[in-house]
PDBQT receptor file of N, H, CA, C and O in Angstrom, charges set to zero:
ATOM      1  N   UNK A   1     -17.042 -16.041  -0.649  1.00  0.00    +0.000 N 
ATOM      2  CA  UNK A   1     -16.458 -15.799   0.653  1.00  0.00    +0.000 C 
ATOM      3  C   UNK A   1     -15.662 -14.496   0.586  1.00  0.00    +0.000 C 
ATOM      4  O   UNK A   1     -14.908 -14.146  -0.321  1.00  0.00    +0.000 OA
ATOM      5  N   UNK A   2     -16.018 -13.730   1.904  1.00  0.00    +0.000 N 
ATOM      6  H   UNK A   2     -16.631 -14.015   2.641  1.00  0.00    +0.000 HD
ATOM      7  CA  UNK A   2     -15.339 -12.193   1.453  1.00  0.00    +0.000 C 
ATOM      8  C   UNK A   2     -13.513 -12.242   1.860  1.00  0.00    +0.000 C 
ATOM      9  O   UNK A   2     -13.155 -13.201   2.544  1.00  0.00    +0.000 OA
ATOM     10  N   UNK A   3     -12.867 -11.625   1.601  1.00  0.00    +0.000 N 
ATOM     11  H   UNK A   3     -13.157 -10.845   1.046  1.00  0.00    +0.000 HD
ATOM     12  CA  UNK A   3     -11.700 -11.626   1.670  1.00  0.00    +0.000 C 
ATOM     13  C   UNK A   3     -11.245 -10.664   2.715  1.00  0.00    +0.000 C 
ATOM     14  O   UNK A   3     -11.698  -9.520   2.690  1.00  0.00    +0.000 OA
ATOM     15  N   UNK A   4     -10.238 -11.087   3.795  1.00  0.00    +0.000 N 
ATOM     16  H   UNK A   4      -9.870 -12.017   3.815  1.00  0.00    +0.000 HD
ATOM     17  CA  UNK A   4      -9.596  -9.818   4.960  1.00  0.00    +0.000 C 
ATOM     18  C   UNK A   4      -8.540  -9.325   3.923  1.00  0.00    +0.000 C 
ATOM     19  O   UNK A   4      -7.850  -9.926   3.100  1.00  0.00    +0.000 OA
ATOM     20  N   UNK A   5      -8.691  -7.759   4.327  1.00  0.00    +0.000 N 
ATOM     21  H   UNK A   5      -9.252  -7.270   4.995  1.00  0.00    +0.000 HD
ATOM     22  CA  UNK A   5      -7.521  -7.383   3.556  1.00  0.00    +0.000 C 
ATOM     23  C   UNK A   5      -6.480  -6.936   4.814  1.00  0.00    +0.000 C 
ATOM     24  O   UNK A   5      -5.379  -6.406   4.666  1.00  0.00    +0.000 OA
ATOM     25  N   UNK A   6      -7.045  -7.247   5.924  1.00  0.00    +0.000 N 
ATOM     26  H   UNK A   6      -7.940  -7.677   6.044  1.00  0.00    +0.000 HD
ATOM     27  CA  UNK A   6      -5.651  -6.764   6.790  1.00  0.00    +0.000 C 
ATOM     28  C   UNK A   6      -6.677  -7.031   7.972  1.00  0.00    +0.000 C 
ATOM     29  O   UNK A   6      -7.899  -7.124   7.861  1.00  0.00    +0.000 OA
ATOM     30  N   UNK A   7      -5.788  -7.150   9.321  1.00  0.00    +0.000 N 
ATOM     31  H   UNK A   7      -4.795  -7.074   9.412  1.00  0.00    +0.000 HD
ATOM     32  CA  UNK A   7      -6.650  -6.851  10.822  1.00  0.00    +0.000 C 
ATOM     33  C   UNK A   7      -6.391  -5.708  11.383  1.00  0.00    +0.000 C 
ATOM     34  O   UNK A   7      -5.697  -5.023  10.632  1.00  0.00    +0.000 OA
ATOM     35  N   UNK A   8      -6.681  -5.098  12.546  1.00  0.00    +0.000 N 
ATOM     36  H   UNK A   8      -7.246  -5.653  13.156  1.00  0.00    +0.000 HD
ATOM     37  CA  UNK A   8      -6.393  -3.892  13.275  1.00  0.00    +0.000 C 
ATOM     38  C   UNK A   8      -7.079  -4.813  14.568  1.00  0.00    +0.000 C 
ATOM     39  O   UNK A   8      -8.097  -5.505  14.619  1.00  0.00    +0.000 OA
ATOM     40  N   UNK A   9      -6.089  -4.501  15.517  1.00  0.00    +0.000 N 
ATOM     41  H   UNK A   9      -5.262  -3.940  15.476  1.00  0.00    +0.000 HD
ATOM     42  CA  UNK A   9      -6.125  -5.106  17.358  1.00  0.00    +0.000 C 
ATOM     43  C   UNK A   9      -5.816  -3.971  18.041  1.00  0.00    +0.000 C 
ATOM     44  O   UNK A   9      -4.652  -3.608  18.210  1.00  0.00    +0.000 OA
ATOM     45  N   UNK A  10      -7.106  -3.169  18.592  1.00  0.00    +0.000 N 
ATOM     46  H   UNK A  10      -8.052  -3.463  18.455  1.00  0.00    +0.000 HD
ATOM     47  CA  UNK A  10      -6.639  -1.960  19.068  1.00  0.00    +0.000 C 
ATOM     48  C   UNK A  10      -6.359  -1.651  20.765  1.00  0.00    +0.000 C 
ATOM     49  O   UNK A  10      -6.701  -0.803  21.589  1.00  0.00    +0.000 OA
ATOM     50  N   UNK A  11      -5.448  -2.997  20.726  1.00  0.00    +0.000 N 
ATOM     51  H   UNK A  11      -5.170  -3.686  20.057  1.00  0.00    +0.000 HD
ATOM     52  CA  UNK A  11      -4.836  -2.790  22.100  1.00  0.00    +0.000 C 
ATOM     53  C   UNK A  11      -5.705  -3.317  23.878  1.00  0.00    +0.000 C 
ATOM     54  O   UNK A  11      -6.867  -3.722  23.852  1.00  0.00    +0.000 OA
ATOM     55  N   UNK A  12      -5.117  -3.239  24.907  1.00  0.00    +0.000 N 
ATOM     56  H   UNK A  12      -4.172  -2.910  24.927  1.00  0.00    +0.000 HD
ATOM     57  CA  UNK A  12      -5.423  -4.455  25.711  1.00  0.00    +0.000 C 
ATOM     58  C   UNK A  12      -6.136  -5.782  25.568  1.00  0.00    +0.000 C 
ATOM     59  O   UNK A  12      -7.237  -6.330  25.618  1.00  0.00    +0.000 OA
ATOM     60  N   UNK A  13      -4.469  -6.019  25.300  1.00  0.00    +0.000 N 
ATOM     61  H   UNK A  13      -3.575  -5.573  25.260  1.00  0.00    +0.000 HD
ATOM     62  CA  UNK A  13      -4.543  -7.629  25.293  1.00  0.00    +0.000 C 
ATOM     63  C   UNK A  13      -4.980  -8.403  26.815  1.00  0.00    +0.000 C 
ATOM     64  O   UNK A  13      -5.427  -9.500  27.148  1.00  0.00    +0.000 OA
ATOM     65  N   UNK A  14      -4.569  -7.155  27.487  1.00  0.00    +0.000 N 
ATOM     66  H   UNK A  14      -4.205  -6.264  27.216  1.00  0.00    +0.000 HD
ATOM     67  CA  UNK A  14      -4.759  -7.584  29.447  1.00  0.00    +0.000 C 
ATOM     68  C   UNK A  14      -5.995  -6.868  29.707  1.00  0.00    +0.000 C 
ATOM     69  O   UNK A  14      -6.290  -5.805  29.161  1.00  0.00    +0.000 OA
ATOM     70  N   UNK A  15      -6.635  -7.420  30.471  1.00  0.00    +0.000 N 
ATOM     71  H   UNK A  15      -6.395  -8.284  30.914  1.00  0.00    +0.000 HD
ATOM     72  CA  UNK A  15      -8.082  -6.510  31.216  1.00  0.00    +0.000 C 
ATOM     73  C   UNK A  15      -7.575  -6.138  32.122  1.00  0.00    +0.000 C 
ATOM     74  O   UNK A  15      -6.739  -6.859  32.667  1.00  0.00    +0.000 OA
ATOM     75  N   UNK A  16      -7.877  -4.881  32.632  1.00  0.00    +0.000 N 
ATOM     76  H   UNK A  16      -8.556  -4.295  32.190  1.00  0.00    +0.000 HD
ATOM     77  CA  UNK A  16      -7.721  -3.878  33.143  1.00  0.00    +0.000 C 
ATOM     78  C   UNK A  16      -7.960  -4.568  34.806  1.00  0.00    +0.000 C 
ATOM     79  O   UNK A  16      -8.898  -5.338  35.013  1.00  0.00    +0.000 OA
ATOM     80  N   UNK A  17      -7.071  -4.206  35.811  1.00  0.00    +0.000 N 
ATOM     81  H   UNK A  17      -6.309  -3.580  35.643  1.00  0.00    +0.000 HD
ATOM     82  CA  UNK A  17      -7.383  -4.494  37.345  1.00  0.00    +0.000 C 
ATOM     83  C   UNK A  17      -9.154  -4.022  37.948  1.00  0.00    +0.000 C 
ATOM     84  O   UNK A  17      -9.730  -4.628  38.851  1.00  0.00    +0.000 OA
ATOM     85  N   UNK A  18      -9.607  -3.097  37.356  1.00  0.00    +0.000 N 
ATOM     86  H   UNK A  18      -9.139  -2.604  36.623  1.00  0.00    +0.000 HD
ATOM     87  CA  UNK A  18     -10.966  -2.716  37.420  1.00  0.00    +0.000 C 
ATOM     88  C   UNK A  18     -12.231  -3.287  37.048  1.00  0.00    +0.000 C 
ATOM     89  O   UNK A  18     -13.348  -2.959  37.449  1.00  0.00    +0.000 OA
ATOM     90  N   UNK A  19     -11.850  -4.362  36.067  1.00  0.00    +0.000 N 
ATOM     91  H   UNK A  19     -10.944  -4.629  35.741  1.00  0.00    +0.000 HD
ATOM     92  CA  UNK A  19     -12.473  -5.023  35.475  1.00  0.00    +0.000 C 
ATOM     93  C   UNK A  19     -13.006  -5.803  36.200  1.00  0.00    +0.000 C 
ATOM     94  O   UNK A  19     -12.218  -6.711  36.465  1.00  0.00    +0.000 OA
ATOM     95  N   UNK A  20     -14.679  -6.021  37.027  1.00  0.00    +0.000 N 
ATOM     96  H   UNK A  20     -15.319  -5.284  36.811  1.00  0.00    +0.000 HD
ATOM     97  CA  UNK A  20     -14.871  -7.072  38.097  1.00  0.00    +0.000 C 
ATOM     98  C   UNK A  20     -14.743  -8.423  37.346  1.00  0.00    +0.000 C 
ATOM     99  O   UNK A  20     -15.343  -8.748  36.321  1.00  0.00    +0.000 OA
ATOM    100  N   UNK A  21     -13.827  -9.156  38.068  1.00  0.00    +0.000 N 
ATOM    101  H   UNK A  21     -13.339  -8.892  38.900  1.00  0.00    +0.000 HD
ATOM    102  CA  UNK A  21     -13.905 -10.693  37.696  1.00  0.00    +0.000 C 
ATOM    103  C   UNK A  21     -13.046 -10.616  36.764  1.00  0.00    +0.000 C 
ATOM    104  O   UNK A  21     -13.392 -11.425  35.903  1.00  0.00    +0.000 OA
ATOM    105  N   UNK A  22     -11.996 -10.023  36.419  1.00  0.00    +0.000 N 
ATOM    106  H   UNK A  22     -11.714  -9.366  37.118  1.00  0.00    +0.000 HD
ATOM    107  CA  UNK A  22     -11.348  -9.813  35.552  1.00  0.00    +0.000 C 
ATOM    108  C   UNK A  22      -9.932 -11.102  35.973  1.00  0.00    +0.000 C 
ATOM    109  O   UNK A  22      -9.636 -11.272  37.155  1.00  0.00    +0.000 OA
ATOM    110  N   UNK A  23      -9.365 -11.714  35.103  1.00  0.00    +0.000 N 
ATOM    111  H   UNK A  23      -9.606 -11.576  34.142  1.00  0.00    +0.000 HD
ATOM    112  CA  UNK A  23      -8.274 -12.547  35.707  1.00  0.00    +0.000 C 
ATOM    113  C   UNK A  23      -6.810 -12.143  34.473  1.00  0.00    +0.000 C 
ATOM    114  O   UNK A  23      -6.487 -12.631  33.390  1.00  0.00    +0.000 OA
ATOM    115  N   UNK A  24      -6.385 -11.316  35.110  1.00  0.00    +0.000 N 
ATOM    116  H   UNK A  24      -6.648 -10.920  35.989  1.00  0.00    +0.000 HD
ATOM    117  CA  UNK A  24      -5.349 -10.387  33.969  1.00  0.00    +0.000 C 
ATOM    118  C   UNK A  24      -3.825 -11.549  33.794  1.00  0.00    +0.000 C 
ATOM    119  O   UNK A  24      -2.795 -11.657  34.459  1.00  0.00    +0.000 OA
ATOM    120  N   UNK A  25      -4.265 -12.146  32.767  1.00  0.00    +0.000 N 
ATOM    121  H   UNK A  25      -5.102 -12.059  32.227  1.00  0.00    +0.000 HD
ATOM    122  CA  UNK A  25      -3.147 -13.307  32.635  1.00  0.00    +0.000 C 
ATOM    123  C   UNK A  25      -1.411 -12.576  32.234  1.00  0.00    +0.000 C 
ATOM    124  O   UNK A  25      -1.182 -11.734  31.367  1.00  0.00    +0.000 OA
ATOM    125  N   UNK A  26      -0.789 -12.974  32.811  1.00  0.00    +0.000 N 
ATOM    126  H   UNK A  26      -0.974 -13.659  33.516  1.00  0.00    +0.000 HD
ATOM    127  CA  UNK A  26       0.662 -12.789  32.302  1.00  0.00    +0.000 C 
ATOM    128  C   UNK A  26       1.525 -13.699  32.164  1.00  0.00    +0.000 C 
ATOM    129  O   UNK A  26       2.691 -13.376  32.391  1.00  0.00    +0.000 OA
ATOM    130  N   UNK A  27       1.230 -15.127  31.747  1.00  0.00    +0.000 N 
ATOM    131  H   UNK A  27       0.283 -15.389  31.563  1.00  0.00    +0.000 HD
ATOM    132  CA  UNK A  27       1.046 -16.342  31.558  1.00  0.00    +0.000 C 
ATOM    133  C   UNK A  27       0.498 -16.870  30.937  1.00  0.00    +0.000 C 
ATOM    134  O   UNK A  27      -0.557 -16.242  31.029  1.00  0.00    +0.000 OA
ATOM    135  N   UNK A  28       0.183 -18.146  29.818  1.00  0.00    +0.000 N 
ATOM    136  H   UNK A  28       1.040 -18.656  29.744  1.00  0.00    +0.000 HD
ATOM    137  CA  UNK A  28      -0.428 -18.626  29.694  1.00  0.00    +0.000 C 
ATOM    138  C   UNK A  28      -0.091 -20.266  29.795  1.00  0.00    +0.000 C 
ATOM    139  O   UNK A  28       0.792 -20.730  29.073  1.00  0.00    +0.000 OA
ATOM    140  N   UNK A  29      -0.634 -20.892  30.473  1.00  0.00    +0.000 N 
ATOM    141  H   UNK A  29      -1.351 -20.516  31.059  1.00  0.00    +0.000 HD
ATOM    142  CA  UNK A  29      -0.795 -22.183  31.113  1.00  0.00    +0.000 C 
ATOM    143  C   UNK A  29      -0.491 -23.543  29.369  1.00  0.00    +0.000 C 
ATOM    144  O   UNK A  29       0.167 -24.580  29.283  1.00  0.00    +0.000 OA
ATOM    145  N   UNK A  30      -1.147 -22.964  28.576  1.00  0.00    +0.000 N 
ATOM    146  H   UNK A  30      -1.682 -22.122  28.646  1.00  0.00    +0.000 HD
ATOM    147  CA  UNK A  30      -1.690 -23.812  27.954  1.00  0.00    +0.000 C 
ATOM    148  C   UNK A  30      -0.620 -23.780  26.346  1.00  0.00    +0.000 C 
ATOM    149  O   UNK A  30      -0.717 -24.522  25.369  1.00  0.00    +0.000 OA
ATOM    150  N   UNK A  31       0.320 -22.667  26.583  1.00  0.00    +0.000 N 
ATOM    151  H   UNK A  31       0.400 -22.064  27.376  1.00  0.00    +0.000 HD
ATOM    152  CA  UNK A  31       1.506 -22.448  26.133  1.00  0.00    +0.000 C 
ATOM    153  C   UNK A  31       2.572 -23.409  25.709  1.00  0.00    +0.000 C 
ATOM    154  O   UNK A  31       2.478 -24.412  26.416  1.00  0.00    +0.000 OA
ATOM    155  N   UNK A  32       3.286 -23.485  25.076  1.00  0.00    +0.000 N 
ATOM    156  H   UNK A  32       3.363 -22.671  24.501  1.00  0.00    +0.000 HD
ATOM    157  CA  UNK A  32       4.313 -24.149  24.774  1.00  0.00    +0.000 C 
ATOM    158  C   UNK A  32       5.583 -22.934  24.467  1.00  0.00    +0.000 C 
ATOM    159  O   UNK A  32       5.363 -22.008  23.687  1.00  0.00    +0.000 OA
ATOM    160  N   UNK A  33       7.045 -23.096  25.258  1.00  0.00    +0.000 N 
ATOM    161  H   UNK A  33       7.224 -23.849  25.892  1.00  0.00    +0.000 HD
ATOM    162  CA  UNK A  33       6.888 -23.626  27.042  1.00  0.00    +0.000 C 
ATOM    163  C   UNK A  33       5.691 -22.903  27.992  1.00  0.00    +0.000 C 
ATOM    164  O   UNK A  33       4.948 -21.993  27.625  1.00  0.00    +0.000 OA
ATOM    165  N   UNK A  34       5.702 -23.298  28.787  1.00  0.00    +0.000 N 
ATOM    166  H   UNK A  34       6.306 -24.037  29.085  1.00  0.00    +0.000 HD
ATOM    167  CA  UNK A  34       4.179 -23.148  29.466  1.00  0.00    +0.000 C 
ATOM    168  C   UNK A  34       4.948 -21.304  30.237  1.00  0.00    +0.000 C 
ATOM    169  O   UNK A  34       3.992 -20.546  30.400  1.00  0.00    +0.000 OA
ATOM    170  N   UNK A  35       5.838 -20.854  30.510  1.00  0.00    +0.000 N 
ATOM    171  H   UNK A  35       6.615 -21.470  30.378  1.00  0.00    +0.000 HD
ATOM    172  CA  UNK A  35       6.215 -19.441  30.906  1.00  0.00    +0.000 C 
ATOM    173  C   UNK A  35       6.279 -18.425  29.741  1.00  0.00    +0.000 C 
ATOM    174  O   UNK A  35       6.834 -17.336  29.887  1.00  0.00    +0.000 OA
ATOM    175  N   UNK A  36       5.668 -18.825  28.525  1.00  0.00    +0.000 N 
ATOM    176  H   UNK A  36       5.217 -19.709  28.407  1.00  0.00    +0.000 HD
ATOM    177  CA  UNK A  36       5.566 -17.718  27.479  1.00  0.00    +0.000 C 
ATOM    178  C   UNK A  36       4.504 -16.782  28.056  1.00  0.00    +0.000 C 
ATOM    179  O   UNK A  36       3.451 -17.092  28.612  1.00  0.00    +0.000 OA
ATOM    180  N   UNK A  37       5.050 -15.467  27.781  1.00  0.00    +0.000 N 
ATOM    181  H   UNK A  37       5.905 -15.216  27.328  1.00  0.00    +0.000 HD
ATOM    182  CA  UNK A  37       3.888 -14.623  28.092  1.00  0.00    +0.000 C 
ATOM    183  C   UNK A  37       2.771 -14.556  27.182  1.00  0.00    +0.000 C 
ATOM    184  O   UNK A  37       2.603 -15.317  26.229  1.00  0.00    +0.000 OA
ATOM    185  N   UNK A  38       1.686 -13.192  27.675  1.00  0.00    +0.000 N 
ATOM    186  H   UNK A  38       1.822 -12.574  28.449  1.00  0.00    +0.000 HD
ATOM    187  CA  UNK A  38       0.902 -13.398  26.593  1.00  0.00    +0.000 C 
ATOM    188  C   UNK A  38       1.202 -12.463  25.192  1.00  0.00    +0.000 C 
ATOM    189  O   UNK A  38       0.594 -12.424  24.122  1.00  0.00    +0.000 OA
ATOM    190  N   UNK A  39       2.556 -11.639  25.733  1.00  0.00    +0.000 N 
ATOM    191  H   UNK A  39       3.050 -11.671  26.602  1.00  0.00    +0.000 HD
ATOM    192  CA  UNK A  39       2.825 -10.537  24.491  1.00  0.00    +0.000 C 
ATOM    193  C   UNK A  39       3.274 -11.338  23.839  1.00  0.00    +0.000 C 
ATOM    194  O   UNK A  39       2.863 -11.190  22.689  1.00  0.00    +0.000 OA
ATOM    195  N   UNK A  40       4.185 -12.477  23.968  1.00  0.00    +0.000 N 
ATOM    196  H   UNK A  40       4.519 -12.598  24.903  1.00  0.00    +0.000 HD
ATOM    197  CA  UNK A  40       5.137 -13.735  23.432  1.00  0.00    +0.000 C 
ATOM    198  C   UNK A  40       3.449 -14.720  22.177  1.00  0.00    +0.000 C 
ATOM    199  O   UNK A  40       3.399 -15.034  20.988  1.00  0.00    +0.000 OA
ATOM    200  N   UNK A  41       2.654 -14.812  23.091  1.00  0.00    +0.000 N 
ATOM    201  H   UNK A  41       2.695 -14.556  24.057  1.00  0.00    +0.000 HD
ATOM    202  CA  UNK A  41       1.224 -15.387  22.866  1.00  0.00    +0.000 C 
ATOM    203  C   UNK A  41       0.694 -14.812  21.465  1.00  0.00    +0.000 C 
ATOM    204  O   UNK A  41       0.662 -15.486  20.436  1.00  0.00    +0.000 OA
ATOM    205  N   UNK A  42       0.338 -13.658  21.550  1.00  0.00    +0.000 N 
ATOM    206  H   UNK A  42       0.364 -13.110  22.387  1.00  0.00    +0.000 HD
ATOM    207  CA  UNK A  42      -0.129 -12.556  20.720  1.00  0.00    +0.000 C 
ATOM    208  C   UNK A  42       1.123 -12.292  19.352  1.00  0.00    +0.000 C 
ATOM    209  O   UNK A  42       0.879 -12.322  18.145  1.00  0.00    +0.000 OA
ATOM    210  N   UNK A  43       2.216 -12.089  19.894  1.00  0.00    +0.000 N 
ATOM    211  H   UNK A  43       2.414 -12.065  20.874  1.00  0.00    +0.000 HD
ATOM    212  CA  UNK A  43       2.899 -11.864  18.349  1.00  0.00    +0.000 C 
ATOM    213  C   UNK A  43       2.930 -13.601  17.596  1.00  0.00    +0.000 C 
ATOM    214  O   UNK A  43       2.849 -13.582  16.368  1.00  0.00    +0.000 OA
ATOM    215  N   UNK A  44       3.015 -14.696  18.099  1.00  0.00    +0.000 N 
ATOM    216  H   UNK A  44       3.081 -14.711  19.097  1.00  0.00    +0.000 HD
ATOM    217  CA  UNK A  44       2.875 -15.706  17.900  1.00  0.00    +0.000 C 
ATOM    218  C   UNK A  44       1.529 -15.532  16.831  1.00  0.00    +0.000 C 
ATOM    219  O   UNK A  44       1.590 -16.012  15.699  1.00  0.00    +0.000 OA
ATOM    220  N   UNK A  45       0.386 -14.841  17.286  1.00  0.00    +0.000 N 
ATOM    221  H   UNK A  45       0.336 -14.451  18.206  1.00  0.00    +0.000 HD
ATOM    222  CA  UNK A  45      -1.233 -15.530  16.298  1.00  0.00    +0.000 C 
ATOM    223  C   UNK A  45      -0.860 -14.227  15.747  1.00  0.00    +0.000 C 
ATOM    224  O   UNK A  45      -0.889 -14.634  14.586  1.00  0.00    +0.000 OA
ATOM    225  N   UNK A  46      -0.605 -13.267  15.647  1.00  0.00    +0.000 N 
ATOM    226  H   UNK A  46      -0.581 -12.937  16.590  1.00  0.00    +0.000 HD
ATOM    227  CA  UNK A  46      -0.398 -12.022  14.403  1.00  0.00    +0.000 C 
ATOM    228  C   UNK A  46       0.662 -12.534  13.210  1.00  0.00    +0.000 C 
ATOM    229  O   UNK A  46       0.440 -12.552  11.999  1.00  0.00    +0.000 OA
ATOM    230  N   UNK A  47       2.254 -13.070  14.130  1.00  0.00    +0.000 N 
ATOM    231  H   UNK A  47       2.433 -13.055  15.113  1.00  0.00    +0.000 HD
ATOM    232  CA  UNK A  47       2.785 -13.817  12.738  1.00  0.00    +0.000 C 
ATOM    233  C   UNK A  47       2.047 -14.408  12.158  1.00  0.00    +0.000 C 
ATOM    234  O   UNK A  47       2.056 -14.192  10.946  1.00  0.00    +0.000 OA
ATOM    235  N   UNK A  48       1.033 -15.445  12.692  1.00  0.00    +0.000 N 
ATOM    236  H   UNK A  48       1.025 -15.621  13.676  1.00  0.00    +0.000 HD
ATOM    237  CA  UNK A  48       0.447 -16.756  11.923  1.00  0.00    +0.000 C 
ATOM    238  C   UNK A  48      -0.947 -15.979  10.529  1.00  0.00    +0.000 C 
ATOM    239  O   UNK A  48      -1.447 -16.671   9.642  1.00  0.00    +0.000 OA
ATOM    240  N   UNK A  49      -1.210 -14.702  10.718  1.00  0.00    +0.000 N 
ATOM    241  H   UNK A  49      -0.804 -14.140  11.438  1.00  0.00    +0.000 HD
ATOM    242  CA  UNK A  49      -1.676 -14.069   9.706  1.00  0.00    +0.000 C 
ATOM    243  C   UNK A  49      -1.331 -14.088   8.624  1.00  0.00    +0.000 C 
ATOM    244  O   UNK A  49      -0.127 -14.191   8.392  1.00  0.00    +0.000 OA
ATOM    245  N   UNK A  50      -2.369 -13.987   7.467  1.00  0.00    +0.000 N 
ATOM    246  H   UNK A  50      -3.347 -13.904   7.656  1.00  0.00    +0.000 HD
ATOM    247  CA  UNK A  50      -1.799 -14.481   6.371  1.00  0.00    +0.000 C 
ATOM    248  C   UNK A  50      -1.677 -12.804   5.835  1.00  0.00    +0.000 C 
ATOM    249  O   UNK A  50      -0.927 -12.319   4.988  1.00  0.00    +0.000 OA
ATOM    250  N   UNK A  51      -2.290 -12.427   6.334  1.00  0.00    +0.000 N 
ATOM    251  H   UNK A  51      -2.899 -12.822   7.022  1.00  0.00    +0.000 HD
ATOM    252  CA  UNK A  51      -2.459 -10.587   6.096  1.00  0.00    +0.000 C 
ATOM    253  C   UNK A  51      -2.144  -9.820   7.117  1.00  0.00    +0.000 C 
ATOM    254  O   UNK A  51      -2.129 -10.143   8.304  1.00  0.00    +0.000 OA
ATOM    255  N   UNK A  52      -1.766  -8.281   6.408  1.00  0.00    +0.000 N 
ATOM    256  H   UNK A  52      -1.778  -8.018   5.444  1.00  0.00    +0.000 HD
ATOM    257  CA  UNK A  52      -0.914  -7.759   7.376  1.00  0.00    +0.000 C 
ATOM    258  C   UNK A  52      -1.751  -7.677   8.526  1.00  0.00    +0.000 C 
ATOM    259  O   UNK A  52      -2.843  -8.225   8.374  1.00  0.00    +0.000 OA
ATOM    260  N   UNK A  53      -1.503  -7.033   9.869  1.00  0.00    +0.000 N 
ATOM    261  H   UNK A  53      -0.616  -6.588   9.992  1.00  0.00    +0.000 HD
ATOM    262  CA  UNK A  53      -1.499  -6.607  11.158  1.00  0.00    +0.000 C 
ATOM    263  C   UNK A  53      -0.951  -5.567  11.596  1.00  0.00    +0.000 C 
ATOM    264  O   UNK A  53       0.103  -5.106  11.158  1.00  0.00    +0.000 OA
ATOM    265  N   UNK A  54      -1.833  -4.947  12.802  1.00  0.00    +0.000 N 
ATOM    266  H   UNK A  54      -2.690  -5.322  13.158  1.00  0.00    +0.000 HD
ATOM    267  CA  UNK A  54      -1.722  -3.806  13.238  1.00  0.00    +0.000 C 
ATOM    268  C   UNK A  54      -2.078  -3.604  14.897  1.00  0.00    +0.000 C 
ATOM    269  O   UNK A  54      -3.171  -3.598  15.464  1.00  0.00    +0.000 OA
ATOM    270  N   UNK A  55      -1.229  -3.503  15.227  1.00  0.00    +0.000 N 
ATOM    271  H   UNK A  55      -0.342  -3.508  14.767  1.00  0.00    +0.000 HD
ATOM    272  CA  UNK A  55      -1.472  -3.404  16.496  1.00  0.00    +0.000 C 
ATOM    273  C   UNK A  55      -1.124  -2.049  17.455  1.00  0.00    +0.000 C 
ATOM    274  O   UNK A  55      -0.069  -1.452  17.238  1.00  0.00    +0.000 OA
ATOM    275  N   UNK A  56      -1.829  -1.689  18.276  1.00  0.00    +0.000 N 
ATOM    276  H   UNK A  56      -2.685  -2.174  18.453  1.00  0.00    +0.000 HD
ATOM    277  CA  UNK A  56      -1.885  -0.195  19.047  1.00  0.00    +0.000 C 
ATOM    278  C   UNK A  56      -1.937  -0.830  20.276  1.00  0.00    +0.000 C 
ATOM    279  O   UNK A  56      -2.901  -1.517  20.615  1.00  0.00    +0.000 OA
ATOM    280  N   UNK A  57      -0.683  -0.591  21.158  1.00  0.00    +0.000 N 
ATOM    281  H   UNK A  57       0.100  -0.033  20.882  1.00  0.00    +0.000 HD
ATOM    282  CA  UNK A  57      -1.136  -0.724  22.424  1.00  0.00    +0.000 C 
ATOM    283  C   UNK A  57      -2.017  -0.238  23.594  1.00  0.00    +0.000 C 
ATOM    284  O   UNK A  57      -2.031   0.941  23.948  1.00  0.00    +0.000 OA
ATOM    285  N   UNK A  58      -2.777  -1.241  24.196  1.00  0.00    +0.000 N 
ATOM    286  H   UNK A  58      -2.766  -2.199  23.909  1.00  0.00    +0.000 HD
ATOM    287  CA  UNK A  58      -3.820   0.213  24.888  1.00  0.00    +0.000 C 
ATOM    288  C   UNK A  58      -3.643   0.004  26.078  1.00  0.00    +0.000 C 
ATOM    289  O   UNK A  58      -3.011  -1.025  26.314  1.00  0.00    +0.000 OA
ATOM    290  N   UNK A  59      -4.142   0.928  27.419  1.00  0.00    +0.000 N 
ATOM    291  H   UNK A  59      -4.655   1.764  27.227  1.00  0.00    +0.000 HD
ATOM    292  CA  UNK A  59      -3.622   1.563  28.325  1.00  0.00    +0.000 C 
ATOM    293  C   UNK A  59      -3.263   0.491  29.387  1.00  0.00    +0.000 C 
ATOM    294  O   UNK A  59      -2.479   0.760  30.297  1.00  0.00    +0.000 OA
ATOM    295  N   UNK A  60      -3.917  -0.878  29.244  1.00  0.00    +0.000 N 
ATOM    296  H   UNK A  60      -4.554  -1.096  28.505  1.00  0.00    +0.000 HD
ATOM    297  CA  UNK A  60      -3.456  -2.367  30.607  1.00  0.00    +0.000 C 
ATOM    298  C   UNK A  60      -2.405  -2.660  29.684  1.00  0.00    +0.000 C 
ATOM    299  O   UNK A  60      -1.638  -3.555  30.040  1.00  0.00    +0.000 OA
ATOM    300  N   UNK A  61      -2.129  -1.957  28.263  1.00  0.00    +0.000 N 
ATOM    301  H   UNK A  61      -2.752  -1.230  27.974  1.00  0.00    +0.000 HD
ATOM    302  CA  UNK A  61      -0.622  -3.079  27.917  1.00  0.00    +0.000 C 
ATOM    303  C   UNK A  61       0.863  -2.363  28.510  1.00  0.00    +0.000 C 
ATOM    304  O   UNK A  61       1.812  -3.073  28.841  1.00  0.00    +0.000 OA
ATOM    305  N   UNK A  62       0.902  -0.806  28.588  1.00  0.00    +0.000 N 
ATOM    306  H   UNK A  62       0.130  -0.229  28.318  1.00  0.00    +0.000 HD
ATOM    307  CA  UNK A  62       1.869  -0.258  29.155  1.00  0.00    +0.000 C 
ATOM    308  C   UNK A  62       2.243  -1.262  30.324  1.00  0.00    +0.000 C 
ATOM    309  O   UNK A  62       1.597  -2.224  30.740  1.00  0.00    +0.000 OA
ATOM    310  N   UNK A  63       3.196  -0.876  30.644  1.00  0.00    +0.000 N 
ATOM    311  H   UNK A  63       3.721  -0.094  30.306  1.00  0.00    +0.000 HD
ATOM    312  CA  UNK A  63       4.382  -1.201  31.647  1.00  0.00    +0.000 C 
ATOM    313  C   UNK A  63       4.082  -0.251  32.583  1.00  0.00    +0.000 C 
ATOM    314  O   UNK A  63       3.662   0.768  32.035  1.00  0.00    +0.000 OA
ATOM    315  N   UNK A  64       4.141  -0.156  34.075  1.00  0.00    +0.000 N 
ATOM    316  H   UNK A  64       4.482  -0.984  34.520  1.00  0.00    +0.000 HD
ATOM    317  CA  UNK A  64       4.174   0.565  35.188  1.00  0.00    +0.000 C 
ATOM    318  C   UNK A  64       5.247   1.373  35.206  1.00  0.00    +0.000 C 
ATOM    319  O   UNK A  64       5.442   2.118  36.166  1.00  0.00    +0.000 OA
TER     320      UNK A  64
C-alpha cells in the first residue's frame, strides 16, 4: 500500500455563483453544531490528517 506523504487542496472549497446548478454552501446541515461553517468544516478534516496539509485559497474562498 503506497504511502501519502502530505496533501495539497488548491483552494475553492465554495463553487463559484457561475457554476450552473451550483448550491454554494455556507453551512453545513449535517454539522455538529449544525451553524458551523464550511471553513470551520474543512479545517476540522485537514486537522484529522495524519500528514501534513496545504491549503491555497482560491478565488470563491475570498471574502467580498
Amino acid at each position: 500500500m503506497a504511502e501519502v506523504a502530505f496533501s495539497v487542496q488548491d483552494g475553492d472549497l465554495k463553487a463559484g455563483r457561475g457554476t450552473p446548478g451550483s448550491a454554494t454552501p455556507t453551512t453545513c446541515a449535517t454539522a455538529t453544531p449544525p451553524a458551523l461553517d464550511i471553513y470551520t468544516q474543512a479545517l476540522g478534516y485537514f486537522n484529522s490528517l495524519k500528514e501534513p496539509a496545504i491549503f491555497t485559497p482560491g478565488d470563491n474562498d475570498l471574502m467580498p
